[in-house]
N, CA, C and O atoms as a Maestro MAE file, in Angstrom:
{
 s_m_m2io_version
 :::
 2.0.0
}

f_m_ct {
 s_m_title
 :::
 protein
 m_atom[200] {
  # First column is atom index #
  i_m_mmod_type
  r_m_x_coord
  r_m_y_coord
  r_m_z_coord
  i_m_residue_number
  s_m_chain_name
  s_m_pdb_residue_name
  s_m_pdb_atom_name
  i_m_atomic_number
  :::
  1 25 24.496 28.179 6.283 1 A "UNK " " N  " 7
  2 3 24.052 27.129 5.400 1 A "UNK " " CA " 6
  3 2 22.725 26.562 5.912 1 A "UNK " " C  " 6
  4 15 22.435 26.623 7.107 1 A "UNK " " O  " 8
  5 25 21.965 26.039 5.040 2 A "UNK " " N  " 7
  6 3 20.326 25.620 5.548 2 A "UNK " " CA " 6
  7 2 20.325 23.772 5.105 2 A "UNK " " C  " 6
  8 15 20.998 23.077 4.344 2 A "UNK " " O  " 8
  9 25 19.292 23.547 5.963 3 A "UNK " " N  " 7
  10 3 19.206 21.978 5.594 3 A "UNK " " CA " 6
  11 2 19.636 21.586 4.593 3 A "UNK " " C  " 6
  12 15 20.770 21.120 4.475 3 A "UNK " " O  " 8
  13 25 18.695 21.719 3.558 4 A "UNK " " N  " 7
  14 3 18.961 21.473 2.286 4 A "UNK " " CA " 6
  15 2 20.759 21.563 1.210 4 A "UNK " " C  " 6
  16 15 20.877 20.965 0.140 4 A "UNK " " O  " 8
  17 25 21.572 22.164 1.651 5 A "UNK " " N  " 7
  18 3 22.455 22.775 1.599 5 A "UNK " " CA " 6
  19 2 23.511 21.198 0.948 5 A "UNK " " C  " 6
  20 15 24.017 20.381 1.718 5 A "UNK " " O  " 8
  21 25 23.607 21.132 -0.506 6 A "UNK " " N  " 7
  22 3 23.976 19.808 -1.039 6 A "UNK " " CA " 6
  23 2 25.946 20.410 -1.271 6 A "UNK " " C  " 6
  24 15 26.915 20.006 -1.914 6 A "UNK " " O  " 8
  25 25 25.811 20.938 -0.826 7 A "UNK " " N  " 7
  26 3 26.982 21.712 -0.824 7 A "UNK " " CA " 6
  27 2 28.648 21.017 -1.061 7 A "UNK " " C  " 6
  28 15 29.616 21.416 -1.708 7 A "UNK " " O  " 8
  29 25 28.406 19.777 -0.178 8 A "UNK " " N  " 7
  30 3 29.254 19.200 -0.400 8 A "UNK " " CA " 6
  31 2 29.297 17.590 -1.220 8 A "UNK " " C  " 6
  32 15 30.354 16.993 -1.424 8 A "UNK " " O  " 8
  33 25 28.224 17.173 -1.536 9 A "UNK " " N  " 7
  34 3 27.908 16.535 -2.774 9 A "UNK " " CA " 6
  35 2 28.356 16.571 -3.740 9 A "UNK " " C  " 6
  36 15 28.391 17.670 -4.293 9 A "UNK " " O  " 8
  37 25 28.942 15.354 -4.451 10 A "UNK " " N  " 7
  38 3 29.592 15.565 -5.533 10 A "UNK " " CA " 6
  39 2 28.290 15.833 -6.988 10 A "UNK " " C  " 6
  40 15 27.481 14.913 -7.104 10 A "UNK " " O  " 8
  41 25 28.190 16.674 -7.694 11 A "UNK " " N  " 7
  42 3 27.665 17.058 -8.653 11 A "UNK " " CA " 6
  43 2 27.032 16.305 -9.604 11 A "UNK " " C  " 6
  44 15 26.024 16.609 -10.242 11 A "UNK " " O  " 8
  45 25 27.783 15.151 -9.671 12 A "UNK " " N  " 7
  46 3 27.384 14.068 -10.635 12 A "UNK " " CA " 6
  47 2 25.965 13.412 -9.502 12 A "UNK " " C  " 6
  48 15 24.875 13.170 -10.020 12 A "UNK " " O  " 8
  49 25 26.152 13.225 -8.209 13 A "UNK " " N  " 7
  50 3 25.708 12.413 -7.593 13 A "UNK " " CA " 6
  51 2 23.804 13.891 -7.459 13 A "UNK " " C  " 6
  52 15 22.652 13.462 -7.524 13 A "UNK " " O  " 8
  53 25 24.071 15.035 -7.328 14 A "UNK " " N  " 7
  54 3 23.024 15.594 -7.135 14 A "UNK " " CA " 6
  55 2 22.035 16.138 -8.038 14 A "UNK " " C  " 6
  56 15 21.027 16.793 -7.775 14 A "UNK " " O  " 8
  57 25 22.729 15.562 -9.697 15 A "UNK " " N  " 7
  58 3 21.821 15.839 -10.619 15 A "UNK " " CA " 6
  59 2 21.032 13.953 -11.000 15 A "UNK " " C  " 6
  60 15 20.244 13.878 -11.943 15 A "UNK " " O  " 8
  61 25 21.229 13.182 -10.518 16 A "UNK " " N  " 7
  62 3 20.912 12.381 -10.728 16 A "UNK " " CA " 6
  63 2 19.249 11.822 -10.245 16 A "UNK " " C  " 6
  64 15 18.867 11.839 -9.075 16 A "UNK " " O  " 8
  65 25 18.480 11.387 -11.311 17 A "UNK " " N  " 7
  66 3 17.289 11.287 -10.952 17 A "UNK " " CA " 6
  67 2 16.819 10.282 -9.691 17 A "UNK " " C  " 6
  68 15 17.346 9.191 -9.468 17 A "UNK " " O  " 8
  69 25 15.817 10.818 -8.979 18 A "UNK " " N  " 7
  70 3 15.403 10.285 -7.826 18 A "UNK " " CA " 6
  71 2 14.743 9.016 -8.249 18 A "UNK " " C  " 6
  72 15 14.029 9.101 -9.249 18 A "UNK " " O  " 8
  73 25 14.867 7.703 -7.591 19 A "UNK " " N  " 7
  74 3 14.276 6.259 -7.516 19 A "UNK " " CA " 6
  75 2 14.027 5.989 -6.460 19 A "UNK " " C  " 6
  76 15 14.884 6.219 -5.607 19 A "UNK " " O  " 8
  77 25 12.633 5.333 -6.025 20 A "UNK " " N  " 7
  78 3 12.538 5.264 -4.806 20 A "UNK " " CA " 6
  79 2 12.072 4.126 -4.740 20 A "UNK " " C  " 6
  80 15 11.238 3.652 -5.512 20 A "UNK " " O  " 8
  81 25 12.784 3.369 -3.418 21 A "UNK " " N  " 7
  82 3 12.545 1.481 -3.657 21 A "UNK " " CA " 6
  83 2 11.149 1.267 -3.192 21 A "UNK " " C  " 6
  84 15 10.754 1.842 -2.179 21 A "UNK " " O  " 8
  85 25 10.366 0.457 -3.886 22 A "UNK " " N  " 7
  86 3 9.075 -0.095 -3.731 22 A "UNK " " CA " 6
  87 2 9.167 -0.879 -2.289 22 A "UNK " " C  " 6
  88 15 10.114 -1.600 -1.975 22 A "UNK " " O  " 8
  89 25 7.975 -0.602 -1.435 23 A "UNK " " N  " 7
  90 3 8.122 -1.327 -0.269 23 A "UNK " " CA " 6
  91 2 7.658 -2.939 -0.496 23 A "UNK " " C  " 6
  92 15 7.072 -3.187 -1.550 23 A "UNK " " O  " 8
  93 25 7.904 -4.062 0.474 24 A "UNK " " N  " 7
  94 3 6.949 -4.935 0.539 24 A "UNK " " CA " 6
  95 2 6.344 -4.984 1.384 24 A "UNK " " C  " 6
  96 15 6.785 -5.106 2.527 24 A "UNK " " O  " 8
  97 25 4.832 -4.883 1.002 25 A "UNK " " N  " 7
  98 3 3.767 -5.255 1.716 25 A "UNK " " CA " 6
  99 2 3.445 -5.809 2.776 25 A "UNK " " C  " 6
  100 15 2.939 -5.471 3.846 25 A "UNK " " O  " 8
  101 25 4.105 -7.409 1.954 26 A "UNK " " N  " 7
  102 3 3.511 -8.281 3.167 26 A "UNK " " CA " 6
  103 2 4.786 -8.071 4.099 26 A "UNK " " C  " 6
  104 15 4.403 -8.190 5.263 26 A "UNK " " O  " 8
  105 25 6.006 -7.833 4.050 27 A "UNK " " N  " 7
  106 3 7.144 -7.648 5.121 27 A "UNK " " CA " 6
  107 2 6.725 -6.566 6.042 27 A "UNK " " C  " 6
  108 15 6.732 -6.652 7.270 27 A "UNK " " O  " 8
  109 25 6.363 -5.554 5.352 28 A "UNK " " N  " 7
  110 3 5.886 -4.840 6.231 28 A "UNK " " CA " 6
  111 2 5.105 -4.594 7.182 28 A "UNK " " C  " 6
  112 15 5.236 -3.895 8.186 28 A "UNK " " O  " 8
  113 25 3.904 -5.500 6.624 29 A "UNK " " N  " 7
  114 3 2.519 -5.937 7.751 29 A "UNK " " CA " 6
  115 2 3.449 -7.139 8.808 29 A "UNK " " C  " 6
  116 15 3.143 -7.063 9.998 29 A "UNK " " O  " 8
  117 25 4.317 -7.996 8.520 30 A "UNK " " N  " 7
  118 3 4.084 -8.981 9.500 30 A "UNK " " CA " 6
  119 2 5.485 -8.531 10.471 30 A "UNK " " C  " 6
  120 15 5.897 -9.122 11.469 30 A "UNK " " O  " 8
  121 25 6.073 -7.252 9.800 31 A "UNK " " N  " 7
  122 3 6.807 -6.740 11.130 31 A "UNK " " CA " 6
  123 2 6.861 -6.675 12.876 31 A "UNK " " C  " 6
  124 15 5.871 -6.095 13.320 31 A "UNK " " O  " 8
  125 25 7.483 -6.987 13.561 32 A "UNK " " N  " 7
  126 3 6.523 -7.279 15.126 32 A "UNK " " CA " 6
  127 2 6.765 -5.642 15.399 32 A "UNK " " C  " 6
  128 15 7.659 -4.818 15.206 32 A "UNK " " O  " 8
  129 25 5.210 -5.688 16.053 33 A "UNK " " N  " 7
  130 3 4.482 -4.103 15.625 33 A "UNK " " CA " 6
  131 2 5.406 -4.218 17.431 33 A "UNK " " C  " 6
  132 15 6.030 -3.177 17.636 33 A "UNK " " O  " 8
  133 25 5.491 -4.901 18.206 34 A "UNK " " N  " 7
  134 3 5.720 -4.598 19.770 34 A "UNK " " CA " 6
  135 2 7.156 -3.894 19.885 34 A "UNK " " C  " 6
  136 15 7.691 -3.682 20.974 34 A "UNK " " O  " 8
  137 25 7.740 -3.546 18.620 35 A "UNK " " N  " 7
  138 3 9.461 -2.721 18.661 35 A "UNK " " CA " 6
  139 2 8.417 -1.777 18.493 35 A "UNK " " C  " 6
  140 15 8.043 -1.586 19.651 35 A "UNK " " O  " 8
  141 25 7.711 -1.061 17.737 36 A "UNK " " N  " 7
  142 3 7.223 0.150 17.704 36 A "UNK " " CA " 6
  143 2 6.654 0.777 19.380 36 A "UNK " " C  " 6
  144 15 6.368 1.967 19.511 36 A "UNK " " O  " 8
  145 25 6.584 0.055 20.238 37 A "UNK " " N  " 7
  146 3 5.516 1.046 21.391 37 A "UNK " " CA " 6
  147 2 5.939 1.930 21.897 37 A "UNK " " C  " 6
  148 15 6.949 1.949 22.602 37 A "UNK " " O  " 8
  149 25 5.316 2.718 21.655 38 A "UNK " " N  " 7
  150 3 5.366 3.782 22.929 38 A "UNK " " CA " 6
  151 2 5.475 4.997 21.238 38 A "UNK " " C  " 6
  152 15 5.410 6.212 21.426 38 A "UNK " " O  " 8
  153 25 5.582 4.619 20.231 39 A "UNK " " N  " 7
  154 3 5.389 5.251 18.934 39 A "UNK " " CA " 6
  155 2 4.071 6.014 19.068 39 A "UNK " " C  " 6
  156 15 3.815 6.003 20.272 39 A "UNK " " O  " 8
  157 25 3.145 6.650 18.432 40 A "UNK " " N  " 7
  158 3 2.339 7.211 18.296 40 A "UNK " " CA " 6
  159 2 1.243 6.431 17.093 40 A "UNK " " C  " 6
  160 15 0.085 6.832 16.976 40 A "UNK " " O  " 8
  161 25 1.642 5.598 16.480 41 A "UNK " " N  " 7
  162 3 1.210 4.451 15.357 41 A "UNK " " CA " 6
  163 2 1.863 3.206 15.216 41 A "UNK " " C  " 6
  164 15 3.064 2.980 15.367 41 A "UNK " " O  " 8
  165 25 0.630 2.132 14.800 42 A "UNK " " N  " 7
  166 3 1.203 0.971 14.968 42 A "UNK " " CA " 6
  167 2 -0.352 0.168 13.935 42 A "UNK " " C  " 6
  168 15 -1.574 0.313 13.962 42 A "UNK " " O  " 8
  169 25 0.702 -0.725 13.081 43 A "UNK " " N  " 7
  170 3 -0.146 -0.847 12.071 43 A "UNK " " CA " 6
  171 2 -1.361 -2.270 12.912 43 A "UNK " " C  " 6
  172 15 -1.133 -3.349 13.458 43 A "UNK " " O  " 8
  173 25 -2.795 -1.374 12.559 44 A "UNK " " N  " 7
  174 3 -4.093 -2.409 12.797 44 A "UNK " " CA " 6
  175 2 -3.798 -3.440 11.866 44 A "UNK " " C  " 6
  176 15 -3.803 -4.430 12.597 44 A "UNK " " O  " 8
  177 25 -3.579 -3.785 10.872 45 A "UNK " " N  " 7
  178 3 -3.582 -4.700 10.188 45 A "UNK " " CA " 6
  179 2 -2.137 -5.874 10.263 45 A "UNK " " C  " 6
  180 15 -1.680 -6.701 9.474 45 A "UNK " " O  " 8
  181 25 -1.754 -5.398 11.686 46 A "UNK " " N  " 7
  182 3 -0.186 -6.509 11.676 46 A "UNK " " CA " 6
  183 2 -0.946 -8.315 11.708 46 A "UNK " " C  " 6
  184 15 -2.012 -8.785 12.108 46 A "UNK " " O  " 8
  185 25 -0.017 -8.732 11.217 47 A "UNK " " N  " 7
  186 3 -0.487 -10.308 10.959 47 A "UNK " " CA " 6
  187 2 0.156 -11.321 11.651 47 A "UNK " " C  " 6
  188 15 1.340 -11.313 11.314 47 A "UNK " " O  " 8
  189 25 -0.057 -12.122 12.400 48 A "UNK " " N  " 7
  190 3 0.746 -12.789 13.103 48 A "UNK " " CA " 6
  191 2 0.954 -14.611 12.145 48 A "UNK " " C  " 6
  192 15 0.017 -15.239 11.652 48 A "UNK " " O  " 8
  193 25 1.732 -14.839 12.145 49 A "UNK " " N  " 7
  194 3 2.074 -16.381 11.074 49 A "UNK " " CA " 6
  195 2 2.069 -16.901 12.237 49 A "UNK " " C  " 6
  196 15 2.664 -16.355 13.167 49 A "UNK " " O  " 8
  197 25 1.219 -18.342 12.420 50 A "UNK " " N  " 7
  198 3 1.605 -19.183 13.332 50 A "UNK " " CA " 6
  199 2 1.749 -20.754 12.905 50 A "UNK " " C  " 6
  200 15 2.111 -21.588 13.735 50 A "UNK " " O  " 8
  :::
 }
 m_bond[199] {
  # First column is bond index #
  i_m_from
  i_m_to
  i_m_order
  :::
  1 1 2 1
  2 2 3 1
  3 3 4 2
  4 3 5 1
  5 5 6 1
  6 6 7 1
  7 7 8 2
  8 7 9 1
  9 9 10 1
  10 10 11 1
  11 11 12 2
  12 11 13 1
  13 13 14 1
  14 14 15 1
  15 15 16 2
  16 15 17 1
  17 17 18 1
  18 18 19 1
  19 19 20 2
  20 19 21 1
  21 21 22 1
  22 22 23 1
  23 23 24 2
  24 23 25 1
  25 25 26 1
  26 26 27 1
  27 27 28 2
  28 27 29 1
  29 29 30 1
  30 30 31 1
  31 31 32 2
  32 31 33 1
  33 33 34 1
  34 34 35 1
  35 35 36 2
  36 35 37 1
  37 37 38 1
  38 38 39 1
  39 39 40 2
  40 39 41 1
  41 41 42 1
  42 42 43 1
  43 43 44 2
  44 43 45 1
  45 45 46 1
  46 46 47 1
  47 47 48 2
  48 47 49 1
  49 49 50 1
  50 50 51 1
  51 51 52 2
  52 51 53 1
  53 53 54 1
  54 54 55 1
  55 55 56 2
  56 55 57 1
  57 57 58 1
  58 58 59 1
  59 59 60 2
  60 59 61 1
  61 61 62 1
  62 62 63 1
  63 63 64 2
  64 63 65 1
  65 65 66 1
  66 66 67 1
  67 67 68 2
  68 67 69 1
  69 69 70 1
  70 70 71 1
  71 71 72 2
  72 71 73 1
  73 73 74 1
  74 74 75 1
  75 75 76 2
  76 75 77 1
  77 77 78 1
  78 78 79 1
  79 79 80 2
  80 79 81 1
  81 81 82 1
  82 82 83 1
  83 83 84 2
  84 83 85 1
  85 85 86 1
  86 86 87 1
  87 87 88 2
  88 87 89 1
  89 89 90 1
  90 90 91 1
  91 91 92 2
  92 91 93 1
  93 93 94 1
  94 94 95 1
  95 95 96 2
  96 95 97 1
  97 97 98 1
  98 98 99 1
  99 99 100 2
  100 99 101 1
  101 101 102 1
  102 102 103 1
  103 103 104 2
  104 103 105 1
  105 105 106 1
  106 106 107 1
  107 107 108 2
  108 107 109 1
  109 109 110 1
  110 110 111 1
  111 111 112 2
  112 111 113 1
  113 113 114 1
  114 114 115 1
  115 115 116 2
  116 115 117 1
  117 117 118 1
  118 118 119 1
  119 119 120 2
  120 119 121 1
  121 121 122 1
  122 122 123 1
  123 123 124 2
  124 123 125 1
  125 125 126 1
  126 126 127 1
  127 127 128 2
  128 127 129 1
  129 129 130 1
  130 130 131 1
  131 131 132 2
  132 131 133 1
  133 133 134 1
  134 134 135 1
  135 135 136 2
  136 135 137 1
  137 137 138 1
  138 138 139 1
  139 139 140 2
  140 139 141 1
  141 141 142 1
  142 142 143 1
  143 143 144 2
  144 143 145 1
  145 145 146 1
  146 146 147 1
  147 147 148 2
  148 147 149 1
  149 149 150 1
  150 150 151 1
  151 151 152 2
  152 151 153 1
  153 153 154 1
  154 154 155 1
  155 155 156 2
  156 155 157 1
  157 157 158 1
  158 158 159 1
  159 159 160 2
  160 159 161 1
  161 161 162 1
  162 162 163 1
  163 163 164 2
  164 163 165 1
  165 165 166 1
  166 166 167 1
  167 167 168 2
  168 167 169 1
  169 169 170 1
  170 170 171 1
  171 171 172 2
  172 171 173 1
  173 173 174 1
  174 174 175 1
  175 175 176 2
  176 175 177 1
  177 177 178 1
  178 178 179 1
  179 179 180 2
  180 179 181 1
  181 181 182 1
  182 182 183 1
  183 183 184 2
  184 183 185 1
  185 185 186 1
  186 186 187 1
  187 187 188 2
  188 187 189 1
  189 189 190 1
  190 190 191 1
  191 191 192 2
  192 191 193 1
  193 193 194 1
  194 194 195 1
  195 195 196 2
  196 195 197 1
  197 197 198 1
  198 198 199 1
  199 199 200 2
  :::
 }
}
């Protein structure tokens, strides 16, 4: 069997069209970028609220 392999998916659930949740922005920028280190990226634009 290969990755992809929906094999055991119920049928109803694998014809069903893909939705994909909109991110937020600003949650995302003011995330504390310092859980990411040692990552390979880390967003320049993090914002700090003070």
């Amino acid at each position: 069997k290969s990755r992809r392999d929906v094999g055991n998916f119920d049928k109803e659930f694998t014809k069903m069209a893909v939705e994909l949740t909109p991110t937020d922005k600003l949650f995302i920028m003011n995330l504390d970028q310092n859980e990411f280190q040692g990552f390979s990226y880390t967003n320049p634009e993090f914002v700090i609220q003070v």
